[in-house]
C-alpha positions, 0 to 999 in steps of 0.5 A: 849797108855793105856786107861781102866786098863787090866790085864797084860797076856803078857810080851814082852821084849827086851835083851840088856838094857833091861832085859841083863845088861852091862855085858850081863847077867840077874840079878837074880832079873830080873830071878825071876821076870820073873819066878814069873809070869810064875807062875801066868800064864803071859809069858814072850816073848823075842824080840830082834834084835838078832839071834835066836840062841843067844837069845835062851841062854837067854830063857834057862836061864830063864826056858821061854818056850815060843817062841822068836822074834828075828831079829828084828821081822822077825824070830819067832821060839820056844825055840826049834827051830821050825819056827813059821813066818818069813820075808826075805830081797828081795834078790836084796835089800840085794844085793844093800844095801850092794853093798852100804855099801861096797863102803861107807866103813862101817862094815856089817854082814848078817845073813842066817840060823841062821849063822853069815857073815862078809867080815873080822874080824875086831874089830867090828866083834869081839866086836859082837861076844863076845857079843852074844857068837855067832861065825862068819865066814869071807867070803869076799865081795864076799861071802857075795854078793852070800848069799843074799837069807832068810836073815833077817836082815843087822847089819851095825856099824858105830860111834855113831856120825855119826849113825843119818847121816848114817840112814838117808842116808839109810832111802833115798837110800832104801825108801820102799824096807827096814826099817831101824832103829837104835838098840844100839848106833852104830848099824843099823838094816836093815829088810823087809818093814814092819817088827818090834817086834811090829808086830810079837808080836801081831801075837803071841798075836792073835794066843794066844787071848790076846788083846793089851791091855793085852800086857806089853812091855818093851824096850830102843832103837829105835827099840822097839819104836813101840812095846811099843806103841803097848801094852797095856803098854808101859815101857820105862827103865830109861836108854832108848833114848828119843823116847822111853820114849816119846812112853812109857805109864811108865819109870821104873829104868833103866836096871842097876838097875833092872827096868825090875823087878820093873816093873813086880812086880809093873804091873802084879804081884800086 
């Protein structure tokens, strides 16, 4: 939580219901918000659950030059593509989680080398894709089981309903060999132990000398819980899941509204 008021040198924040609208795009609102503090000498750093290359859509729209944090904090690169961190998935545990995930009958995607994998095309394979304008390729169960090295992250989908369940019984079955959290209200994200956008901002932080509380950091899904408790100040958007907003040091309008501007307008550009 905040204490002694610091200026604001960092912005960190997620894509989807946050700075990415219902209809995946950035408002021009929030595309000058973010270029107006560049031009006071303040970065804006996405961290998304996303893969490298759908969110680096996102920065070149933007004009961000500035590196990217995307699944969920395991890979860190610059715009251009150079890998600056990374955290894989043991290769055994992306083997049993989805040996897991197949016999309960849920739809799963990995990831590796920035590639997209599921079993078949199904409606949710499709909902993914148009969302992320990134392509995937059906390869079977058995494709996907002799893919298990670098991969960062496991997306399952599951009714919204049933997500509470479904993290749970994960949560269980894989306690200290992965985290898992939920990323929207049907997607479950599985990393490494220990990964999270929390961490790699503050990696990114360190190597640039900016202290914690120099960090504002904006989300609204359970995956970016522990990156606004890591900041300086945390900013929940009015759309965000109750966990956030109780994280959070400030509530913003929500991301339909532009919240993501109101907030940078309110904290670091006055």
């Amino acid at each position: 939580m905040m204490g002694e008021k610091k200026k604001i040198r960092m912005i960190v924040t997620d894509l989807d219901g946050t700075l990415v609208n219902a209809a995946y795009e950035i408002t021009e609102e929030n595309k000058k918000a973010v270029q107006a503090a560049a031009e006071h000498g303040v970065p804006t750093v996405i961290a998304t659950g996303r893969m490298h290359r759908s969110a680096v859509n996102y920065a070149e729209a933007l004009g961000v030059d500035a590196p990217i944090i995307s699944y969920n904090g395991a890979v860190v690169k610059t715009a251009g593509g150079e890998l600056l961190a990374s955290s894989y998935l043991e290769p055994q545990v992306v083997e049993r989680v989805l040996g897991y995930v197949f016999a309960c009958g849920w739809y799963v995607q990995s990831y590796v080398g920035d590639a997209l994998y599921y079993v078949e095309k199904t409606e949710d394979a499709r909902i993914y894709e148009s969302a992320s304008k990134v392509y995937g390729e059906a390869i079977g169960r058995g494709g996907m089981l002799s893919r298990t090295k670098e991969v960062p992250k496991l997306l399952v989908a599951v009714p919204a309903e049933k997500i509470d369940d479904v993290i749970r019984n994960l949560r269980n079955r894989f306690r200290n060999e992965a985290d898992v959290m939920q990323s929207s209200p049907t997607y479950i994200e599985i990393v490494r132990p220990g990964v999270s956008k929390a961490r790699a901002m503050m990696v990114l932080a360190e190597k640039r000398g900016i202290g914690a509380d120099e960090i504002m950091a904006l989300g609204d899904s359970g995956n970016d819980v522990e990156m606004i408790r890591a900041a300086g100040l945390g900013v929940a958007m009015g759309n965000a899941i109750p966990a956030v907003k109780e994280a959070a040091d400030e509530i913003t309008l929500p991301c339909e509204e532009n919240g993501f501007a109101k907030a940078v307008r309110k904290f670091v550009l006055e």
